[in-house]
C-alpha positions as CSV (number, residue, x, y, z in Angstrom):
1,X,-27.4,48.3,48.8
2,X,-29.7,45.8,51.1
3,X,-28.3,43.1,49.2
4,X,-24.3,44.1,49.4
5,X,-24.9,44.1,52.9
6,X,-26.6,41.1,53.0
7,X,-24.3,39.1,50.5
8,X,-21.3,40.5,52.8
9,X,-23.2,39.1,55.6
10,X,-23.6,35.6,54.8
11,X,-19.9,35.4,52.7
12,X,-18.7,36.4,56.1
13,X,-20.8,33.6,58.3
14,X,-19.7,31.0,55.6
15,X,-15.7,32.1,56.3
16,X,-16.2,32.2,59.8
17,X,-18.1,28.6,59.8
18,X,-15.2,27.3,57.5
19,X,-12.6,28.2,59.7
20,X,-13.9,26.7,62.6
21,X,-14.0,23.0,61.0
22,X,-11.0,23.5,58.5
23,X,-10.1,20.2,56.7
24,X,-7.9,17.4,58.8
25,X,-4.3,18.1,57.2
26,X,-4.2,13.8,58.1
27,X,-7.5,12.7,56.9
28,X,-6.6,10.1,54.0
29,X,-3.8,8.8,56.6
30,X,-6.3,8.3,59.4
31,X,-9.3,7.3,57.0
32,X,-6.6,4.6,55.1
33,X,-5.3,3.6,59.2
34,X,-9.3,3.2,60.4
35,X,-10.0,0.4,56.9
36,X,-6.9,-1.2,57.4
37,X,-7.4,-1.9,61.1
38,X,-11.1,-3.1,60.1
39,X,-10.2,-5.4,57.4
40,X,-7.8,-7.1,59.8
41,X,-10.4,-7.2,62.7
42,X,-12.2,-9.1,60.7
43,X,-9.5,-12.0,60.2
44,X,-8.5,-11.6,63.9
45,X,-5.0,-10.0,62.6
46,X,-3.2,-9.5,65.9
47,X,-0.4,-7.1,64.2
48,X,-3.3,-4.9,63.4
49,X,-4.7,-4.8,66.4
50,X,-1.0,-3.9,68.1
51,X,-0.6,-1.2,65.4
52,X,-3.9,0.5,66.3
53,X,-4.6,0.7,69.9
54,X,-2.7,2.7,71.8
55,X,-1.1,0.9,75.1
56,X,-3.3,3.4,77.4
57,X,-6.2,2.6,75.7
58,X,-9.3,2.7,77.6
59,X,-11.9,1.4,75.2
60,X,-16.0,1.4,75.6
61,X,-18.2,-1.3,74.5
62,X,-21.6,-0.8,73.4
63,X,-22.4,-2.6,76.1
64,X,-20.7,-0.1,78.8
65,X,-17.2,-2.2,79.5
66,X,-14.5,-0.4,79.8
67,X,-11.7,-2.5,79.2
68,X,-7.6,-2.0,77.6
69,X,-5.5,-3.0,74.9
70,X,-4.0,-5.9,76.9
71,X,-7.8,-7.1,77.0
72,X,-8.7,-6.7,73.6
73,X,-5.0,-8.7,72.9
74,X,-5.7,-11.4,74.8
75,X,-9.5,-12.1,73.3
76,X,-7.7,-11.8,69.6
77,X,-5.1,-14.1,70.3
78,X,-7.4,-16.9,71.5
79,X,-9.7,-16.3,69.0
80,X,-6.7,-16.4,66.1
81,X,-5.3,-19.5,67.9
82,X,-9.1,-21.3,68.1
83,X,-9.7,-24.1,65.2
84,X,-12.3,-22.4,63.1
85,X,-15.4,-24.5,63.0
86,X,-16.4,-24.9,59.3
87,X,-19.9,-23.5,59.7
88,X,-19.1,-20.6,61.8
89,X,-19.4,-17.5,60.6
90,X,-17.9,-14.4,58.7
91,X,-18.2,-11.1,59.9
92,X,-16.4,-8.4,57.7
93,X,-16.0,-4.8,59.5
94,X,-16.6,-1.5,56.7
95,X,-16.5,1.9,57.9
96,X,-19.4,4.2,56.8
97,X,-20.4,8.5,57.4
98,X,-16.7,8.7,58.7
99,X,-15.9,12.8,60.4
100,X,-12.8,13.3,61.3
101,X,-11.6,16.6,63.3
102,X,-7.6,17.2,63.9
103,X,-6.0,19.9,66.9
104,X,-2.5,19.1,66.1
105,X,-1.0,15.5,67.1
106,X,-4.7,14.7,68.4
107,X,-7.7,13.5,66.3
108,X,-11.1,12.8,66.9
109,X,-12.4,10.5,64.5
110,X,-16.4,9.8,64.5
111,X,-18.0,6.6,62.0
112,X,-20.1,4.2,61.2
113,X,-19.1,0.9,62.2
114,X,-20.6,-1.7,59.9
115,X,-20.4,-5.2,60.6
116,X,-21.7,-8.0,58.2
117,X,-22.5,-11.2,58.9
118,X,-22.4,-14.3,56.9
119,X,-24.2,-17.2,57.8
120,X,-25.7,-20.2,56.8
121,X,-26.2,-18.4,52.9
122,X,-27.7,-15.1,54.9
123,X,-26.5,-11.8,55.9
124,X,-27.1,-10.2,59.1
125,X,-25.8,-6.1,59.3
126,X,-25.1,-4.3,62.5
127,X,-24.6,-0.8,62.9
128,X,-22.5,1.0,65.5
129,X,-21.6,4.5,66.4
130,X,-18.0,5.1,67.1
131,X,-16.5,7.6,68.5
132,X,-12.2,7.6,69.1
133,X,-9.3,10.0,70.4
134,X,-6.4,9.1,68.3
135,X,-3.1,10.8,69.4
136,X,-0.1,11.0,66.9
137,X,3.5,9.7,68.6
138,X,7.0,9.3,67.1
139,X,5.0,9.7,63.9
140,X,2.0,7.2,63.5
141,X,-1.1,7.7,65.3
142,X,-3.5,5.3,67.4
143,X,-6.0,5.1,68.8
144,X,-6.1,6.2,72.9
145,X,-9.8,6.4,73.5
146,X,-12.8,4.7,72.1
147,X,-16.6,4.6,72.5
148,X,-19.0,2.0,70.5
149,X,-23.1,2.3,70.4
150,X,-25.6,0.1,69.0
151,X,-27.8,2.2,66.8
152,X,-30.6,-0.1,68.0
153,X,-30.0,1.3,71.3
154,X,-30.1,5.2,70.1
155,X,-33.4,5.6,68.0
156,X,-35.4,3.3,65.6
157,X,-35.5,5.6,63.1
158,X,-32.0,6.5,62.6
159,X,-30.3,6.3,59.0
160,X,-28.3,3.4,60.3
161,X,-31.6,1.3,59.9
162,X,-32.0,2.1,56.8
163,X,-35.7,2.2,55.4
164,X,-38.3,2.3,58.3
């Protein structure tokens, strides 16, 4: 009998649990919208950057600057129009331990943002914690708020460091 109640018990905390975090009905969307947008940070793809950030957006560096989309525009236009030097480097933009939580036409999406380096032969990884508001308009969401931090600047023994 002790262990009806107990089984009834836990079956409930596990529906209750379940309900609070159900699935995000746009997840692949939003998880297919957050790649894209990397893979064309990475080339300095201006169209991408338009596409993703809302025109409100009030974005936070891991450094603490709040700055907008006409800001980030500006810095990837110059950079796209620069003459690339032949021995500057690649950095590629990946994703990684990506949560995403939807109310509705609003989205919270939290990840990994992992940016590799490629220099002279070499490969330098950084990690950063992201954390954005996307909000869903005339059917395509974007992003509207953002918030980056360094791992480095967190812990030293976080799993963003990998092996200690």
């Amino acid at each position: 009998m002790k262990l009806r109640i107990v089984a009834a018990l836990v079956i409930s905390l596990v529906r209750a649990v379940s309900a609070e975090n159900p699935p995000a009905p746009d997840a692949t969307e939003l998880t297919q919208l957050l790649k894209q947008f990397l893979a064309g940070a990475g080339r300095n793809d201006v169209a991408e950057h338009e596409r993703f950030w809302a025109d409100e957006l009030v974005y936070t560096s891991s450094s603490g600057q709040r700055i907008g989309k006409a800001d980030i525009l500006r810095d990837v236009r110059a950079e796209a129009a620069a003459t690339p030097k032949p021995n500057n480097p690649v950095t590629t933009y990946g994703a990684a331990d990506i949560r995403i939580q939807q109310y509705g036409t609003t989205a919270i999406i939290a990840f990994r943002l992992v940016g590799t380096t490629e220099k002279d032969g070499k490969k330098e990884i950084k990690n950063y914690l992201n954390t954005g508001t996307f909000l869903k308009r005339d059917g395509k969401w974007q992003a509207e708020r953002t918030v980056r931090s360094h791992c480095a600047d967190l812990c030293s023994t976080c799993s963003c460091h990998g092996p200690a």
